[in-house]
VODREN-47420 format. One record per residue (C-alpha): residue in one letter; x, y, z. Coordinates in steps of 0.25 Angstrom, whole numbers, padded with zeros to 4 digits, always signed. Last residue first. Layout:
N
AXYZ...
***
This chain:
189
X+0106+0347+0509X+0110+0331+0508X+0113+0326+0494X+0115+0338+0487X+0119+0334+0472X+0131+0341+0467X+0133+0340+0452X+0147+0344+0447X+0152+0329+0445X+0144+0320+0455X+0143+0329+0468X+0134+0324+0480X+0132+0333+0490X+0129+0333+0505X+0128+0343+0514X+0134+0343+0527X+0128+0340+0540X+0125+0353+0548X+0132+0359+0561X+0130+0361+0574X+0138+0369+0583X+0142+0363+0596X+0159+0362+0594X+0166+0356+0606X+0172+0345+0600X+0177+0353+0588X+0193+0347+0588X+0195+0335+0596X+0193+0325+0587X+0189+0312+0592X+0200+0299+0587X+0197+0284+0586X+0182+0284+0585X+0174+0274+0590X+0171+0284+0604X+0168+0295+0597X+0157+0287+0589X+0151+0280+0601X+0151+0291+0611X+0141+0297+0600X+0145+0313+0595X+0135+0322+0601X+0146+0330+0608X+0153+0332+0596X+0143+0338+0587X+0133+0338+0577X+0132+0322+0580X+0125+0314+0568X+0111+0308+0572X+0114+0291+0573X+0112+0282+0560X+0127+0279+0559X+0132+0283+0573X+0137+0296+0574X+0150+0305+0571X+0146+0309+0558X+0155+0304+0547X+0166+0310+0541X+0179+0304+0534X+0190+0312+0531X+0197+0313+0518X+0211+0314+0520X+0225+0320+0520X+0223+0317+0536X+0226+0333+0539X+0217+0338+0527X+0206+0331+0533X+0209+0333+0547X+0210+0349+0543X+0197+0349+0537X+0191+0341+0548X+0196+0351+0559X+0192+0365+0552X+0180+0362+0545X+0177+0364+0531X+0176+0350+0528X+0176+0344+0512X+0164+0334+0512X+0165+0321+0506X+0154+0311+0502X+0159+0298+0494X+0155+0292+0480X+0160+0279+0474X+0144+0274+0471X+0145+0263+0484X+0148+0275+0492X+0162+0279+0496X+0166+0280+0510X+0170+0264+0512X+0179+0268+0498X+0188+0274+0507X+0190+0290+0500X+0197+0295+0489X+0190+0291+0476X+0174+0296+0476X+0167+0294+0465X+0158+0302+0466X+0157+0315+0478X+0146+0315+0490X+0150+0330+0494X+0147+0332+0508X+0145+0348+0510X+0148+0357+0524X+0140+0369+0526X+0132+0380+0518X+0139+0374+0503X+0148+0384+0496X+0161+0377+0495X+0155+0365+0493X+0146+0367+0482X+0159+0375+0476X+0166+0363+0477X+0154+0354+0471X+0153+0364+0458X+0170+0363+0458X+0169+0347+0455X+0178+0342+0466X+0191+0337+0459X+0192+0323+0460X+0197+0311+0467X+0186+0311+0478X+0194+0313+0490X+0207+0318+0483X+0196+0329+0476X+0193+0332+0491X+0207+0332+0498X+0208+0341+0488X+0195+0351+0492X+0199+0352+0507X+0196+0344+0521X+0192+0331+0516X+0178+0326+0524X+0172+0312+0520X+0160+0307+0521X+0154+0293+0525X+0146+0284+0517X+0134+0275+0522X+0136+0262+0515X+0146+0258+0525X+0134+0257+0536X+0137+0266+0548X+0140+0259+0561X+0146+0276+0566X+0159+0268+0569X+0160+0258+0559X+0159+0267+0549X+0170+0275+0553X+0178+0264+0554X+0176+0259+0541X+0182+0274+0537X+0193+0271+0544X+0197+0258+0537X+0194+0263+0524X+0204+0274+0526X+0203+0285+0515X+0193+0294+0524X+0202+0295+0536X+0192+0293+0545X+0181+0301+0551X+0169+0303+0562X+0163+0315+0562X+0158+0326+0569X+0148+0336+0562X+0149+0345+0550X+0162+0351+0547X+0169+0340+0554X+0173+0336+0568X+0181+0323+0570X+0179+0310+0575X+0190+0300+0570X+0193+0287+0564X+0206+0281+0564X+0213+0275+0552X+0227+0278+0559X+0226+0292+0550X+0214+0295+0555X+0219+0293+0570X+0232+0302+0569X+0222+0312+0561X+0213+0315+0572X+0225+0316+0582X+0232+0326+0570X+0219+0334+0569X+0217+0336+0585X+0231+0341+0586X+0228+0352+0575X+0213+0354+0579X+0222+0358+0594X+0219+0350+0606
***
């Protein structure tokens, strides 16, 4: 199967309000269409995690970023962005685009923009934000990779991505950022 072929089966299930597992450019994870409230329930449902732990979102390029959060993105956080060591969750105020089940009681809501191949594309392909969430149980250690994924999880999911399967190398959890205005706060190193 193709990463073309293996998008539009991803995105056939996303856009029916599905819920998927999918590889991103930290570990697997488990997404929705991050609009749907519906989806993202399930998603909650599925790792038994309390609502008031939030979830991230993924967008695949800096518009569907300011859509997300209804602004543009201040150019200090940008260039933070651009020139972080590996992947950056950006805790953002205010937040407008997404389910309100991802926004925490204080309106905001962590998006990281994806540098990797398969959930960029998705992302763009869907129109979207996509959720993202380790593919684990609440509580559990977070899989690095495919094969350490629970039964449970690929089993409660209504679609498994084909693409990066195979794939052994190890990766780190992003950073996380919080940006009010111009001023970045590092949240987690």
């Amino acid at each position: 199967m193709t990463m073309k072929e293996d998008i539009e089966s991803a995105l056939a299930v996303l856009r029916g309000g599905g819920v998927i597992l999918y590889p991103t450019d930290t570990v697997w994870g488990i997404g929705c269409d991050a609009t749907s409230s519906e989806a993202v329930r399930k998603v909650f449902e599925i790792k038994h995690r309390p609502e008031s732990k939030a979830l991230i979102s993924l967008v695949g390029s800096e518009e569907m970023l300011e859509r997300a959060i209804g602004r543009e993105v201040p150019e200090s956080v940008a260039d933070f962005i651009r020139k972080a060591p590996r992947p950056v969750t950006v805790v953002y105020d205010d937040v407008k685009g997404l389910a309100p089940e991802l926004l925490a009681s204080d309106g905001s809501a962590g998006i990281r923009l994806t540098g990797e191949e398969y959930s960029s594309q998705l992302c763009l392909a869907l129109g979207r934000p996509l959720v993202s969430t380790s593919a684990n149980i609440s509580g559990t250690p977070a899989p690095a990779i495919f094969s350490e994924i629970p039964q449970e999880i690929i089993a409660a999911v209504d679609y498994v991505a084909r693409w990066r399967r195979e794939d052994t190398g190890r990766v780190l959890p992003s950073m996380v950022v919080k940006a009010s205005g111009d001023t970045i706060t590092i949240l987690r190193p």
